[in-house]
Rosetta silent file (secondary structure, phi, psi, omega in degrees, C-alpha in Angstrom):
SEQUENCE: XXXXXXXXXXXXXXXXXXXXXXXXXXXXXXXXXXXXXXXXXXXXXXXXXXXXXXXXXXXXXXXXXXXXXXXXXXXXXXXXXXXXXXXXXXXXXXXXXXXXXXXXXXXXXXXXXXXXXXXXXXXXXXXXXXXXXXXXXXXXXXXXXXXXXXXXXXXXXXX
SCORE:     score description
SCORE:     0.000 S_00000001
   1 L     0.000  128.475  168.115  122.625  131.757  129.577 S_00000001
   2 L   -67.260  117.933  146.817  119.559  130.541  131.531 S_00000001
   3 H    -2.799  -65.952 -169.982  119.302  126.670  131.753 S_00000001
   4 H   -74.963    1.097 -177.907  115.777  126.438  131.810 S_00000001
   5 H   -88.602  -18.639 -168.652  115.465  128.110  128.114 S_00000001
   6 L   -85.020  -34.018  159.998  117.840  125.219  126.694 S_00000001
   7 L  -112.607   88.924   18.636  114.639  122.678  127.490 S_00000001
   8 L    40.740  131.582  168.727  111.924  124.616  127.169 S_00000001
   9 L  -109.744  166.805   94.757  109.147  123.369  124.804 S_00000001
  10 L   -29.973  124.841 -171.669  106.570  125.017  122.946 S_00000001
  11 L   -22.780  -53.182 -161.375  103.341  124.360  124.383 S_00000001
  12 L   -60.797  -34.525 -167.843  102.623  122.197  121.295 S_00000001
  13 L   -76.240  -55.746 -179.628  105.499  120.275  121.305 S_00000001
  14 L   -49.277   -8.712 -172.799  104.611  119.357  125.273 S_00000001
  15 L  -109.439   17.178  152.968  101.291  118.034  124.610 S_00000001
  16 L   -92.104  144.963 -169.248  103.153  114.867  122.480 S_00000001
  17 L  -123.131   -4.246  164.752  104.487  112.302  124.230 S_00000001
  18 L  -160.496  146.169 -156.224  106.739  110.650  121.103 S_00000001
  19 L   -41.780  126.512  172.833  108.794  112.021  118.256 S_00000001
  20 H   -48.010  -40.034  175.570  106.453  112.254  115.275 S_00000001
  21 H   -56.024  -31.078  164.619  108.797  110.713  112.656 S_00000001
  22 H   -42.725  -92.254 -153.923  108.250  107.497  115.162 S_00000001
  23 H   -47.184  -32.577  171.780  104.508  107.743  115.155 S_00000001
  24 H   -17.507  -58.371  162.537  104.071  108.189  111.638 S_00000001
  25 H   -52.769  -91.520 -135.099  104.087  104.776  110.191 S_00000001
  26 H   -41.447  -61.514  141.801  101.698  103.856  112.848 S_00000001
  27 H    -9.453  -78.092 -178.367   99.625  106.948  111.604 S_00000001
  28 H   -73.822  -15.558  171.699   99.371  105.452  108.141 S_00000001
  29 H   -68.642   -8.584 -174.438   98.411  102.409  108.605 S_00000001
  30 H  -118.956  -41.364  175.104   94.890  103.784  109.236 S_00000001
  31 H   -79.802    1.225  154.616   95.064  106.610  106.707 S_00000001
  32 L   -71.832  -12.457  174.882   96.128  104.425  104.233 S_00000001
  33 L  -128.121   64.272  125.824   92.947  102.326  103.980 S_00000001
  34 L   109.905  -21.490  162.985   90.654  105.517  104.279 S_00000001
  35 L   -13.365  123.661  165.880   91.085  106.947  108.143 S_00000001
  36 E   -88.239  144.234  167.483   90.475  110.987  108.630 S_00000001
  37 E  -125.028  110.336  176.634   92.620  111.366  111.354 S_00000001
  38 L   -75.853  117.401 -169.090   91.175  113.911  113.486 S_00000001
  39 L  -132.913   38.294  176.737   93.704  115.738  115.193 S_00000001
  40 L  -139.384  172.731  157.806   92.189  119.299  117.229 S_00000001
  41 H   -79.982  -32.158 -178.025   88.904  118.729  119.175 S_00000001
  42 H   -57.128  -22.351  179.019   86.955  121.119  116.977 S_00000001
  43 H   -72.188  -55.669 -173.258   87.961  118.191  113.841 S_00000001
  44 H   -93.585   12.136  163.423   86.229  115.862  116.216 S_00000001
  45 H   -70.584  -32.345 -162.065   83.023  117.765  117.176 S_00000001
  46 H   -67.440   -2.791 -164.334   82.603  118.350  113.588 S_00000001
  47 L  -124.115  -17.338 -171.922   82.392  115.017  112.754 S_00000001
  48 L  -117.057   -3.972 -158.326   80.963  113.344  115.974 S_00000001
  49 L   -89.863  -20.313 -162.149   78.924  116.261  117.376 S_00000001
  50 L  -116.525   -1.760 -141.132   76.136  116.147  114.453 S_00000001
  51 L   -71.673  139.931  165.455   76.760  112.850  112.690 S_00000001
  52 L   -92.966  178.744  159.300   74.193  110.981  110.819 S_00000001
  53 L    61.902 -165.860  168.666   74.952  107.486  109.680 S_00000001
  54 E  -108.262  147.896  162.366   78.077  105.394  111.078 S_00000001
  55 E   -99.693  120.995 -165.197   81.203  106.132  112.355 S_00000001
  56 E  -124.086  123.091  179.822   84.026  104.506  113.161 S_00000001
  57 E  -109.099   83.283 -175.133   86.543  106.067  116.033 S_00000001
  58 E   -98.234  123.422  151.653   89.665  104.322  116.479 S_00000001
  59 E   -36.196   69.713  156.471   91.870  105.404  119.292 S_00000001
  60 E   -46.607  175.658 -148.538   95.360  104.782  117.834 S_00000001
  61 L  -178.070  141.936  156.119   97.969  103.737  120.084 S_00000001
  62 L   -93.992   15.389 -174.545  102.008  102.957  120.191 S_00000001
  63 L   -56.224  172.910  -54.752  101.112  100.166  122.066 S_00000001
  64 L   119.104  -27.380  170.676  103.324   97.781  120.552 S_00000001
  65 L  -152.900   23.435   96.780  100.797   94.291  121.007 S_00000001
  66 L   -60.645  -73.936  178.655   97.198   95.804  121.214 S_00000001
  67 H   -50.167  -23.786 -172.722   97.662   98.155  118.920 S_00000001
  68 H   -67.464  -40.957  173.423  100.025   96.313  116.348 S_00000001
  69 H   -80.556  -47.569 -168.073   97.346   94.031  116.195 S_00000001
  70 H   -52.321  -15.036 -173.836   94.356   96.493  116.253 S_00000001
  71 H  -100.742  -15.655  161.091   95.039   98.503  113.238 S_00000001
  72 H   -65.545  -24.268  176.800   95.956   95.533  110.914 S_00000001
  73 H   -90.226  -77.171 -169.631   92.280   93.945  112.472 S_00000001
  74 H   -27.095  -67.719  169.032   90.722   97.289  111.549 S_00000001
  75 H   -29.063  -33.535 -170.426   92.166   97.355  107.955 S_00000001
  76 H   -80.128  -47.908  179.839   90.949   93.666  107.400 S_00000001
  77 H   -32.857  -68.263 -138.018   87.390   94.878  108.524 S_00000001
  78 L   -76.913   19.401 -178.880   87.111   97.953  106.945 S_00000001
  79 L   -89.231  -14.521  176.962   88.189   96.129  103.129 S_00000001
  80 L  -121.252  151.772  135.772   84.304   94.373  102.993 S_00000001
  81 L   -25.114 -176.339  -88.386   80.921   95.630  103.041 S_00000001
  82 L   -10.153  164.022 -176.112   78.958   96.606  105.034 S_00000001
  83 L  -162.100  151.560  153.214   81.638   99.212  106.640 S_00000001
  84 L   -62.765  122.943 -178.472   81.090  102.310  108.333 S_00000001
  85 L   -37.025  -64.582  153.646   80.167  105.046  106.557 S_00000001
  86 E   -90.680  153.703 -168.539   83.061  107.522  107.742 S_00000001
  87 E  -129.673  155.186 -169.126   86.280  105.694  109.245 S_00000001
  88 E  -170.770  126.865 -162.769   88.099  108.053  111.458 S_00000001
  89 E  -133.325  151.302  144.533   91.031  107.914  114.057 S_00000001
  90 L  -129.822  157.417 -148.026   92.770  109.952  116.758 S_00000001
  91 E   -90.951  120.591 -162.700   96.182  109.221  118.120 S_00000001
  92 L  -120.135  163.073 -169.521   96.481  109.145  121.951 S_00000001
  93 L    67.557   17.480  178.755   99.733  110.099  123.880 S_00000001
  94 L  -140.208  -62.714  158.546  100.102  112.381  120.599 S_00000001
  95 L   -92.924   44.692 -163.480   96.972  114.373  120.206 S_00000001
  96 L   -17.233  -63.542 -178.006   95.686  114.981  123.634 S_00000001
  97 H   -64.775  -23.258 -174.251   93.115  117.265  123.220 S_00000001
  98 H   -88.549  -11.644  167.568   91.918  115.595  119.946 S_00000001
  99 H  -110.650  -27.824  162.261   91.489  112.066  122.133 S_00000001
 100 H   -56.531  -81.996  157.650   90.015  113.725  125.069 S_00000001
 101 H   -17.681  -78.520  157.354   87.321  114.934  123.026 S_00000001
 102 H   -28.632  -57.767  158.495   86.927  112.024  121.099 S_00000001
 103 H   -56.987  -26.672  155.137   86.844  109.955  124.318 S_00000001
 104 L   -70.627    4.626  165.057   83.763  112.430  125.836 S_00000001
 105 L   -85.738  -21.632 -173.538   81.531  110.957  123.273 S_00000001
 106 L   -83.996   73.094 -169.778   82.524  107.321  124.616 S_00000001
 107 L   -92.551  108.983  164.544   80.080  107.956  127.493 S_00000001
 108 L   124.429    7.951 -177.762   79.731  105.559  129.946 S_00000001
 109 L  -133.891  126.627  175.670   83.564  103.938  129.067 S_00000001
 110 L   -58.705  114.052  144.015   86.911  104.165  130.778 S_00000001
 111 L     9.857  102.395 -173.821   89.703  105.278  128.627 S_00000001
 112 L  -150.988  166.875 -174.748   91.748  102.500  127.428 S_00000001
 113 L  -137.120  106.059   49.379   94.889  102.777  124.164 S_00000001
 114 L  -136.611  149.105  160.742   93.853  101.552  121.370 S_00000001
 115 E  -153.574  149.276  175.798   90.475  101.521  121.714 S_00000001
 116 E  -125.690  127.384  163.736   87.248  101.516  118.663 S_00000001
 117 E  -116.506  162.575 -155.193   84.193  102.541  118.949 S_00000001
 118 E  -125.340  113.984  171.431   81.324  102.317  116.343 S_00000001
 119 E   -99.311  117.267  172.060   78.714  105.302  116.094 S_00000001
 120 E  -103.454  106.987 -175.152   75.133  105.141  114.595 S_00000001
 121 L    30.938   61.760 -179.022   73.331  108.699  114.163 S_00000001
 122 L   104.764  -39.416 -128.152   75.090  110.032  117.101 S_00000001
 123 E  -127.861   87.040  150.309   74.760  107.273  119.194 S_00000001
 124 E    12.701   77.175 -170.797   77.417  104.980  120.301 S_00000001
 125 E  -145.762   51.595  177.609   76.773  101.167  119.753 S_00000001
 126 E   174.374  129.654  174.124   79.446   99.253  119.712 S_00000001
 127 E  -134.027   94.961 -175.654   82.830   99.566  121.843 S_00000001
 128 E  -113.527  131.467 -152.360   85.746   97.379  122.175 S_00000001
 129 L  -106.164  168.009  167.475   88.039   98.607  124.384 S_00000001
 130 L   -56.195  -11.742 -170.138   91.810   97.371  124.788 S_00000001
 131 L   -96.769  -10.840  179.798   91.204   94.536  127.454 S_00000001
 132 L  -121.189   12.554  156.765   89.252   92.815  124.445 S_00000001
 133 L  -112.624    2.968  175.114   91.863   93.421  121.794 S_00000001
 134 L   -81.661  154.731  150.924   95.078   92.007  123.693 S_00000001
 135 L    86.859    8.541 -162.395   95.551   89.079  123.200 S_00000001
 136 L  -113.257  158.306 -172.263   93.483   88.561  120.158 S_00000001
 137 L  -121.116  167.360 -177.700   95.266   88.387  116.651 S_00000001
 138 H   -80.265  -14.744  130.861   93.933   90.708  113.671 S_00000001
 139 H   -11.089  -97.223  168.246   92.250   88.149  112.481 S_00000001
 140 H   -33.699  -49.635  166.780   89.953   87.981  115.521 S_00000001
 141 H   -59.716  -70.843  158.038   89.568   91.405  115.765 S_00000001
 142 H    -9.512  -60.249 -175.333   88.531   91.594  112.263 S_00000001
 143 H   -74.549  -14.360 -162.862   85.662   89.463  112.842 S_00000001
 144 H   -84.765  -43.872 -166.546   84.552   91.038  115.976 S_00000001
 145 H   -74.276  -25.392  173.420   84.543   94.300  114.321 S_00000001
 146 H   -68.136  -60.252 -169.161   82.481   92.750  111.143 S_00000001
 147 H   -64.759  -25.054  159.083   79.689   91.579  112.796 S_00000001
 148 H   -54.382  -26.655  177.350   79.603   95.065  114.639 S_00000001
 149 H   -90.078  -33.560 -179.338   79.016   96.381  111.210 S_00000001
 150 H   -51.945  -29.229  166.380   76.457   93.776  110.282 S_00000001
 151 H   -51.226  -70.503  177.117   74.777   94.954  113.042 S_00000001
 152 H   -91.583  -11.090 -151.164   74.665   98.703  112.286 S_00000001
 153 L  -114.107  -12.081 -170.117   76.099   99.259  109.305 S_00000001
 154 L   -87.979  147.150  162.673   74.091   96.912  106.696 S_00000001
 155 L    87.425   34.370  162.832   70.946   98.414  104.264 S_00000001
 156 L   -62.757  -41.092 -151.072   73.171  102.190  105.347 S_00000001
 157 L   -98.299    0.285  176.127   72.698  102.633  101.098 S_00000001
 158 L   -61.951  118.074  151.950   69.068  101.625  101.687 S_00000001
 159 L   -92.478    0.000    0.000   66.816  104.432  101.008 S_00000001
């Protein structure tokens, strides 16, 4: 028996970097208060390449203290008014191609895990990257990300 066939991957499997049953919770915590979780790039042209209105793209993460706080400060946002119109996440280290993609819309910003960014009719306008969510409690976050909506997101239901 050849060796190299007993680890062998499927492409698919190789482009994850931890066991799904792990990531999962982590996963829900965003799709449980209303997240799409975009996970090919074509899911996130369709939604970022044309978009009216706001968007919200958070860059999930196993980070263990950015993320752990960021998706508990997102939840606390996205529970009041104004909110972004679509809320939407993709997983990084999990769904490569689907945060690559995601991340070429983030123009003009380095990569960073977790990271959210806040889109208005196409247009980027609001980023907080991971160096401004360590260290921060969800609380904190919360607030940073509310006033980011007050900004773009209030008189959205305005006709």
């Amino acid at each position: 028996m050849d060796p190299l066939r007993i680890v062998r991957q499927p492409a698919a499997a190789s482009q994850t970097m931890y066991d799904e049953a792990f990531v999962t919770p982590m996963r829900q915590e965003l799709v449980g208060v209303g997240f799409r979780e975009l996970r090919t790039p074509e899911e996130v042209d369709a939604e970022l390449a044309h978009q009216t209105g706001t968007t919200l793209v958070v860059v999930n993460s196993i980070c263990g203290c950015a993320a752990g706080r960021a998706r508990p400060g997102v939840a606390l946002a996205v529970r009041q008014e104004p909110r972004p119109q679509h809320l939407t996440t993709v997983f990084a280290g999990q769904d490569r191609p689907a945060t690559e993609r995601a991340r070429s819309y983030f123009a003009g910003e380095p990569p960073s895990s977790p990271q959210i960014a806040l889109f208005k009719d196409g247009r980027m306008v609001f980023m907080m990257p991971r160096r401004e969510i360590e260290g921060r409690d969800a609380v904190e976050i919360a607030e940073q990300l509310r006033a980011a909506f007050d900004r773009y997101c209030s008189g959205q239901g305005e006709a």
